[in-house]
C-alpha positions as a Markdown table, in Angstrom:
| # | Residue | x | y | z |
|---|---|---|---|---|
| 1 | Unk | 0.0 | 0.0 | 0.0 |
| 2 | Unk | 1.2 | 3.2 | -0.6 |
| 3 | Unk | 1.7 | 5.2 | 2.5 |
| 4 | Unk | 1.6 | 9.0 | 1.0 |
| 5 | Unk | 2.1 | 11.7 | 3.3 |
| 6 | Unk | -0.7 | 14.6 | 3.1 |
| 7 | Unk | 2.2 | 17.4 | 2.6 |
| 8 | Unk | 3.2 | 15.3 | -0.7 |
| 9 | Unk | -0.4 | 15.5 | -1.9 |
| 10 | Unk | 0.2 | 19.3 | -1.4 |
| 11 | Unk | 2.7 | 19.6 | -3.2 |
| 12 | Unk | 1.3 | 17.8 | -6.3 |
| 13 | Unk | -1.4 | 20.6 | -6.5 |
| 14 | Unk | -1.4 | 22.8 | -9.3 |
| 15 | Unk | 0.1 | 26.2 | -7.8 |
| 16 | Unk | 2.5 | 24.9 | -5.3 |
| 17 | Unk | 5.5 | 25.1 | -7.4 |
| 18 | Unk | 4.3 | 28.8 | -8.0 |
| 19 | Unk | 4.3 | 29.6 | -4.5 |
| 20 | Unk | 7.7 | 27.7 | -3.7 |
| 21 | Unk | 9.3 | 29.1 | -6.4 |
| 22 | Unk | 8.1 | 33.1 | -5.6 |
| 23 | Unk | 8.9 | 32.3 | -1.6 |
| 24 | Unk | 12.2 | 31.1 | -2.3 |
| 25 | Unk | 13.5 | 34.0 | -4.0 |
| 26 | Unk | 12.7 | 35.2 | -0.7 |
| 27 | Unk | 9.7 | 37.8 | -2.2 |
| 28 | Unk | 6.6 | 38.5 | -0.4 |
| 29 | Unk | 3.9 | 35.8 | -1.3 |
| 30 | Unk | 0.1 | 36.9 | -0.3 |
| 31 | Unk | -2.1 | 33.9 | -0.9 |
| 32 | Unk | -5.9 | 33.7 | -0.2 |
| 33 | Unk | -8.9 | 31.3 | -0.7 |
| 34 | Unk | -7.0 | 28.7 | 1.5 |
| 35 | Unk | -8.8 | 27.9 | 4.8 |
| 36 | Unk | -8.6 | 25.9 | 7.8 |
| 37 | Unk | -6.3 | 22.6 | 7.0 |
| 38 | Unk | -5.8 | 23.3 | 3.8 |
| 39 | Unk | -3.7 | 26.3 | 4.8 |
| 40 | Unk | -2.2 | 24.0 | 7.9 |
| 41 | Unk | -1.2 | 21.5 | 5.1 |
| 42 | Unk | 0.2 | 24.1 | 2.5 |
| 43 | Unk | 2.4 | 26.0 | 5.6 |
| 44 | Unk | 3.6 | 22.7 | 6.7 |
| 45 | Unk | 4.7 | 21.3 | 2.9 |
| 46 | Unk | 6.3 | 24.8 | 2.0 |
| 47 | Unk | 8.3 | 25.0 | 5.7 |
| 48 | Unk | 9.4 | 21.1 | 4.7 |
| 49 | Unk | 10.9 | 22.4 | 1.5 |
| 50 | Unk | 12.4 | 25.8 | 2.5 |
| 51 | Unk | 15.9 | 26.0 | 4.7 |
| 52 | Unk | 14.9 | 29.7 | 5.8 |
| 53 | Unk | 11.9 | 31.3 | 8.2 |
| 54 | Unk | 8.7 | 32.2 | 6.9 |
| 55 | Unk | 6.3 | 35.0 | 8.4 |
| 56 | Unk | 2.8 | 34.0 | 8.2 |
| 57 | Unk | 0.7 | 37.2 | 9.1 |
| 58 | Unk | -3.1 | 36.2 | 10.3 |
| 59 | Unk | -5.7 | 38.6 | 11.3 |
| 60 | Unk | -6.3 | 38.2 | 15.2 |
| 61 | Unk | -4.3 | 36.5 | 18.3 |
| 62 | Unk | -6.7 | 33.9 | 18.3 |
| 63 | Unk | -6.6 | 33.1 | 14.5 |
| 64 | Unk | -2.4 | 32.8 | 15.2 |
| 65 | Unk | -2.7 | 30.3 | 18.3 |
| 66 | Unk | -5.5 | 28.1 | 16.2 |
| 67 | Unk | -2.7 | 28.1 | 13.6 |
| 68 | Unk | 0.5 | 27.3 | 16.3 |
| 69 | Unk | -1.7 | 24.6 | 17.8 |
| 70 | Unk | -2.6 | 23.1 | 14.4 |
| 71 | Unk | 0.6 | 23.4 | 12.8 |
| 72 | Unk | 2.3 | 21.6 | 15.7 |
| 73 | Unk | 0.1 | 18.4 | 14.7 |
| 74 | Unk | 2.3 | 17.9 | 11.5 |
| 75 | Unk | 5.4 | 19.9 | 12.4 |
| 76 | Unk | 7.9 | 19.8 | 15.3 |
| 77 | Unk | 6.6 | 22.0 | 17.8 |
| 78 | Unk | 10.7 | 23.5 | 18.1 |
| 79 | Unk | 9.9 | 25.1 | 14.6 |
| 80 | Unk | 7.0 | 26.7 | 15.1 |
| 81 | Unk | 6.7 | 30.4 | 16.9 |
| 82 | Unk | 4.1 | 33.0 | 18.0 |
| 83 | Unk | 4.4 | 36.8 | 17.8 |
| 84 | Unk | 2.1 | 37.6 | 20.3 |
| 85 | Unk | 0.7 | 41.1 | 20.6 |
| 86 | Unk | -3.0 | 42.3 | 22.2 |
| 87 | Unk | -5.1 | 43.4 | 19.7 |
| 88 | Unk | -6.0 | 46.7 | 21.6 |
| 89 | Unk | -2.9 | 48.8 | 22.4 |
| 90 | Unk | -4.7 | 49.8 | 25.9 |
| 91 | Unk | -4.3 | 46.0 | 26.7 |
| 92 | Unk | -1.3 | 45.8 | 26.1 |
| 93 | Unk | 0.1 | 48.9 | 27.8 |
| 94 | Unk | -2.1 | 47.3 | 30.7 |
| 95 | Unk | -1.6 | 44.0 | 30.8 |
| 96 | Unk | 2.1 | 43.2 | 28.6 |
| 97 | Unk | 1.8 | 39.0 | 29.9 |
| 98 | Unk | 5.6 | 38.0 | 30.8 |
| 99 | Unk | 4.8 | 34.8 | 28.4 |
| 100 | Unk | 4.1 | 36.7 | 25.4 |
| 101 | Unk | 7.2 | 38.9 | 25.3 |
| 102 | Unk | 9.3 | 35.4 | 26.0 |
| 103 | Unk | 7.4 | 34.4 | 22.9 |
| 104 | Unk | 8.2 | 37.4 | 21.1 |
| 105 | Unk | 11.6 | 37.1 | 22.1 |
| 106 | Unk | 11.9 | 33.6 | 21.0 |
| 107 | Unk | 10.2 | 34.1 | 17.7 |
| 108 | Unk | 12.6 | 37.2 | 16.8 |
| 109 | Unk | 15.9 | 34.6 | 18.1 |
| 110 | Unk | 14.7 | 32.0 | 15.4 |
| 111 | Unk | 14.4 | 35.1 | 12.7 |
| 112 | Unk | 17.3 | 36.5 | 13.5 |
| 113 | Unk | 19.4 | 33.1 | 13.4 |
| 114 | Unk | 17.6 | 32.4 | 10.1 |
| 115 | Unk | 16.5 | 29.0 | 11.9 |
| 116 | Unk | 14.0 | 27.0 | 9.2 |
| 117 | Unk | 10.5 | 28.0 | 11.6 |
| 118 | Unk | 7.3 | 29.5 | 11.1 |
| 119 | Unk | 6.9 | 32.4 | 13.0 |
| 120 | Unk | 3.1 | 33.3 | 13.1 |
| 121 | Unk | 1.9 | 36.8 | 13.7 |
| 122 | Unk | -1.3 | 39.2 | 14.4 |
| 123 | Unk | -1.6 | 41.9 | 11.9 |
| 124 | Unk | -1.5 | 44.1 | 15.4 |
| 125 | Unk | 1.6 | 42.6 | 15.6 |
| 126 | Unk | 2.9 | 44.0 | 12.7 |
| 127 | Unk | 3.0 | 47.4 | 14.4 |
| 128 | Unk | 4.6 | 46.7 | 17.5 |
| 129 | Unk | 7.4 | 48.5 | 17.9 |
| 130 | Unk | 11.3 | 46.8 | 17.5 |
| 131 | Unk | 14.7 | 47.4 | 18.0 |
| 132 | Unk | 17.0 | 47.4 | 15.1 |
| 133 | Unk | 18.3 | 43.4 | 14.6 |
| 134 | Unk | 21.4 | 44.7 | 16.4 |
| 135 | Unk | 20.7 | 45.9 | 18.9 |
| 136 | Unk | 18.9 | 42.9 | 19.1 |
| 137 | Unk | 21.9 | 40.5 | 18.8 |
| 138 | Unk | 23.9 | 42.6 | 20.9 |
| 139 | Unk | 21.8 | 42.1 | 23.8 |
| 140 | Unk | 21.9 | 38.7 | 23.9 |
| 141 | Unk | 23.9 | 36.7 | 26.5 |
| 142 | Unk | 25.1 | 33.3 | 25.7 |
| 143 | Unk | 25.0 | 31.4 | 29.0 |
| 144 | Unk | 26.6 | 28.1 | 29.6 |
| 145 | Unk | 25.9 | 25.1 | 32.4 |
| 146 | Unk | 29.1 | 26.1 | 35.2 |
| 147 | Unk | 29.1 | 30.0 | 34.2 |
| 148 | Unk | 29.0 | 32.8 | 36.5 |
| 149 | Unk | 27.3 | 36.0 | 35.4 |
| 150 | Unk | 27.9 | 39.2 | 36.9 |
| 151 | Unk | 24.6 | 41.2 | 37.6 |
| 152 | Unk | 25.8 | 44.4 | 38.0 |
């Protein structure tokens, strides 16, 4: 019996070389009329075929976690990362959750490393405001089992 995988029937689908093809000339790829696992399956088949990270842009935090959460059913969950940001800026001023700006900060590690993951943002998280990539890198400590680390 032949055992094939639902990504490969993906990527037998008319436009999927399209898509590869415009993505991995690393160019901005807007693609609608995909829903629900359909879009799961595409994600998944493009992420197995590119060695670079993707930004998937979605239009609310719960739309973004449904994705995470369905994306780690066919991918490992080390690959895939949110971008967290409440919707209302109020909210966030108000109630910035310690989890989501580890999130944040783990999802802009695996873009900055150009690690092969699917990082999965809010459109509000589109304008939350960065530091230059950096800054960013320069702020990082490398820490390792044995070390001591000065805290002033």
């Amino acid at each position: 019996m032949n055992n094939l995988r639902l990504t490969e029937f993906m990527e037998s689908t008319s436009n999927f070389e399209t898509i590869l093809a415009t993505i991995s000339d690393h160019k901005n790829q807007l693609i609608t009329g995909v829903s629900g696992s359909a879009t799961t399956l595409l994600l998944a088949a493009l992420h197995e075929k590119l060695n670079h990270p993707q930004l998937i842009v979605v239009d609310s935090l719960y739309h973004m976690q449904e994705l995470a959460a369905d994306l780690e059913n066919l991918l490992p969950e080390t690959e895939i990362y949110q971008f967290p940001v409440e919707e209302v800026l109020a909210a966030e001023v108000a109630t910035s959750s310690p989890n989501y700006r580890l999130q944040r900060v783990l999802a802009l590690n695996a873009l900055q490393n150009h690690d092969p993951a699917i990082v999965i943002a809010s459109t509000a998280g589109l304008r939350h405001k960065l530091i230059k990539p950096t800054e960013f890198k320069k702020a990082a400590l490398h820490l390792k089992p044995g070390m001591e680390l000065d805290l002033e």
